[in-house]
N, C-alpha and C positions, 0 to 999 in steps of 0.2 A: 690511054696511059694512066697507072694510081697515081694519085695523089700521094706524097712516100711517108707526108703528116696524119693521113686519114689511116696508114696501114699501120702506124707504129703501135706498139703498146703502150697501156696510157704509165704516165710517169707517177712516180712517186709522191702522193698527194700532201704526205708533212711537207719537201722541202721543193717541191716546184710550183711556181705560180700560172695553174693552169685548171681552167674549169671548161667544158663542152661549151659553155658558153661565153668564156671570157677568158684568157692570157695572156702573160706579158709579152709586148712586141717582141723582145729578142728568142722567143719560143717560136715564132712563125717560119714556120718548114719543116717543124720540127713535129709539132702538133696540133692536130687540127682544132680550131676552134671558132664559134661563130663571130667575135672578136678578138681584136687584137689592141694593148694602149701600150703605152711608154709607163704608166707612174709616177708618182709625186714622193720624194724624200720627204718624211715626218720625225719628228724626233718625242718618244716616249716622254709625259709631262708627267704620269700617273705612279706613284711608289710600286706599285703591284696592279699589274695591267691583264688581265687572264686572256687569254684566248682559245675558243672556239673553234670546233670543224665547222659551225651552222649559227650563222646572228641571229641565235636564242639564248636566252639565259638560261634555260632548262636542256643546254645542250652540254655535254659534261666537256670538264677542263681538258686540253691537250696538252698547252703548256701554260708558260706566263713569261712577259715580258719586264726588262726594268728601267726605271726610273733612267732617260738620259742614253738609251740603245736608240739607233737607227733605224726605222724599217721603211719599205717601199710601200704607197699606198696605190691599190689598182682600183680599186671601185669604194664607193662610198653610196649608200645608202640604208634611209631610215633610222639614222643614229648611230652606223655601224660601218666600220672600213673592214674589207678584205686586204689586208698588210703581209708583206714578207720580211722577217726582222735580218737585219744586215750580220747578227754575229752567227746565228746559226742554221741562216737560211730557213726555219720553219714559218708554213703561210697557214694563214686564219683569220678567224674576225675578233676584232678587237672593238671594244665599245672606240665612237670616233671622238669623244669629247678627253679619251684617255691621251690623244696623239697632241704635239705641238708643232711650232718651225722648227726647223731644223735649227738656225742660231748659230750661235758660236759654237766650235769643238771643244767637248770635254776637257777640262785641264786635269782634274782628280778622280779619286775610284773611293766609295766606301771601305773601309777594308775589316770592319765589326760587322758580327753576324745582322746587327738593324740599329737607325740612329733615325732621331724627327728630323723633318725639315720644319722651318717656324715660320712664320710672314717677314720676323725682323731676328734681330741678334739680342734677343730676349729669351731665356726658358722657361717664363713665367707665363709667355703669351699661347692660346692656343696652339696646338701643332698641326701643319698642315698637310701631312704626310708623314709617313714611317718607311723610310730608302730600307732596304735589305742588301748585304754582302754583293757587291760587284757593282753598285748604282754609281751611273757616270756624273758629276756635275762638272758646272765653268762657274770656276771662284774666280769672283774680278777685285775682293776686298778683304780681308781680317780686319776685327772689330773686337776689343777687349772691353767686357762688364762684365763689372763685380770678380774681375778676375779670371773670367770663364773667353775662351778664344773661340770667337765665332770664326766662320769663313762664310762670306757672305758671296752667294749667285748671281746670275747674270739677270735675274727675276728681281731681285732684292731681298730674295727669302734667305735662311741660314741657316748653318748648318754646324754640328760642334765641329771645330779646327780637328782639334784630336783623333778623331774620328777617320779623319780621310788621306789618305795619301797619294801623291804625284800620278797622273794617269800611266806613266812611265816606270813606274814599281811595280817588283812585283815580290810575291814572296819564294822562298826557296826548298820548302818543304812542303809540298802539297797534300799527303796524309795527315796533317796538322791541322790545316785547315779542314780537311774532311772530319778531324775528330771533333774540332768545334760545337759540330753541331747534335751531337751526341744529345738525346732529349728531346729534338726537335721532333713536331710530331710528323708521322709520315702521310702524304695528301696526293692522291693519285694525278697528274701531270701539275704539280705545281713544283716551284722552281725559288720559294728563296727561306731565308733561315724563320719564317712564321708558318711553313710547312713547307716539302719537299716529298720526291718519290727519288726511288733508288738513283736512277740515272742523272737525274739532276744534281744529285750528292756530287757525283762525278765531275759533270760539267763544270759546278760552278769552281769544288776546289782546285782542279786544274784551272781553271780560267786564272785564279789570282797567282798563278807562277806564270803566267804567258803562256799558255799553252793551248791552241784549238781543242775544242771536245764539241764533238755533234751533243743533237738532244737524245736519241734515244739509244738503250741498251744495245738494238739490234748495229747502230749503227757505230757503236763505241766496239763494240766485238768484235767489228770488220777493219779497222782502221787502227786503233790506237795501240802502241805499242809490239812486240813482238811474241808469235803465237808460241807458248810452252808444250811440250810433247803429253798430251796427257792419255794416251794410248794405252799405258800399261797404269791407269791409276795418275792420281794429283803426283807432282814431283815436289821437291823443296819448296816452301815457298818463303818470298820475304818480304819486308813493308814495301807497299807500292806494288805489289801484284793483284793485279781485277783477276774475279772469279767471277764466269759466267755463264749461266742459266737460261733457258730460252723465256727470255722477257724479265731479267732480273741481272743485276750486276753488284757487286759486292770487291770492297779494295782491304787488304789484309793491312792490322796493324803492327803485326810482326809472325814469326812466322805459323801460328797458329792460331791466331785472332783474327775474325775476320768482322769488317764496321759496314752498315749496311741500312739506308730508310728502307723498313721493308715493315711486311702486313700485319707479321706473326704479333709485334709486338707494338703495333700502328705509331712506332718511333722510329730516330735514327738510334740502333744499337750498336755493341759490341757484343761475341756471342764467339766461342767457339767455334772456328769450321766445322770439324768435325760432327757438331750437332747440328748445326745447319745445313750440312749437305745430306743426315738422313732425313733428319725432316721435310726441309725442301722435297727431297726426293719422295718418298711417301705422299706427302698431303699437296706441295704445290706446281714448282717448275720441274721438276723430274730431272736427271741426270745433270751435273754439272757439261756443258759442252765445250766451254773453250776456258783457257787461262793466258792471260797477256801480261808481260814483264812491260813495264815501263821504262823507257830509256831516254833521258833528253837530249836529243842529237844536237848539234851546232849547225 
């Protein structure tokens, strides 16, 4: 009789935690593997944490993690955990000195493109990290000097008050936030406002209205909102419509502007559709494939 683990096809290696020679236990039946663990909850210590397909430093970026996300830890070794991060299930390696306890739950969210963390509730003192847009912390204290409102961590370290709002906010315009980052330069699978790549744009400004978004283009063009007819040519389009390209994604700022971290211009820009999709078309992703309207359902 097969095995039904040995016959399947192998899964999806950004968002499942599975190697020929090691898996997460709740994979067992599923896929075969010469182990199987449970995992260890760690909770992101690092402002901008990169992760890996391979624990090499000369292995190129996939994504990044932030400051105060959850991931699972399945293996550890040589300075290096194999992790699956809890918001968007992508697995890899992470340097392991990047990971902390897990702790208390986040109370607040950055909600500025990037803010220092300090050791104390000082801005004069060295800075011991730089949080980027969506970084989770637990304020257990505010602290006023010189006028300036810290919000002090569960660390003791602090953060500008101003800066951060209730984990439970969110914002209401999420193209807004995607324009933010306009200038930002573009950085192939990195994920916060000191560079990004196109789908990350996506991700994170959705994230600060509440709203799930996978990491990758392929996987935001399968899922996120509803598919527009584009059969006979682009139809109207309006702020909040993704355009998408086989391995590129782009959200319009109204109905003829399209905002986009992309190569052409190794920024986050603003750019004409219309130029952009012969260009594209001639020199990079070839034909626009799909257009998705955004809708926020209840």
């Amino acid at each position: 009789m097969n095995d039904p683990a040995s016959s399947a096809s192998p899964p999806d290696r950004r968002v499942t935690p599975w190697r020929p020679d090691l898996a997460a236990a709740h994979l067992r039946g599923r896929y075969a593997a010469d182990n199987y663990v449970e995992g260890r909850p760690a909770r992101v210590a690092a402002g901008i944490t990169p992760m890996r397909r391979e624990a090499e430093l000369s292995c190129s970026l996939d994504t990044e993690l932030l400051f105060g996300e959850t991931v699972t830890v399945y293996e550890e070794r040589e300075g290096w955990a194999w992790v699956q991060n809890g918001y968007d299930d992508y697995v890899g390696w992470v340097r392991a000195d990047a990971l902390g306890p897990v702790g208390l739950h986040p109370t607040h969210r950055l909600a500025v493109l990037r803010s220092f963390r300090y050791p104390e509730a000082e801005l004069r003192a060295p800075a011991l990290d730089c949080l980027s847009i969506g970084s989770r912390v637990c304020v257990v204290d505010e602290v006023v000097k010189r006028g300036t409102r810290y919000a002090v961590l569960v660390d003791g370290s602090a953060v500008i008050a101003k800066h951060l709002v209730p984990d439970t906010h969110f914002a209401h315009d999420w193209v807004s936030i995607a324009e933010r980052f306009v200038g930002v330069p573009y950085l192939w699978g990195a994920r916060t406002s000191i560079g990004l790549d196109c789908s990350a744009l996506i991700q994170i400004a959705l994230a600060e209205t509440g709203m799930f978004c996978p990491r990758d283009s392929d996987m935001q063009e399968r899922c996120l909102g509803d598919r527009l007819d584009i059969s006979d040519g682009l139809p109207a389009l309006q702020r909040g419509d993704l355009v998408f390209w086989k391995g590129h994604v782009g959200v319009m700022v109204d109905a003829n502007i399209l905002l986009h971290a992309n190569g052409h211009t190794m920024t986050t820009s603003k750019e004409p559709l219309s130029e952009a999709v012969a260009r594209i078309a001639a020199n990079e992703y070839g034909a626009v494939t799909a257009v998705r309207r955004m809708v926020r359902r209840r």
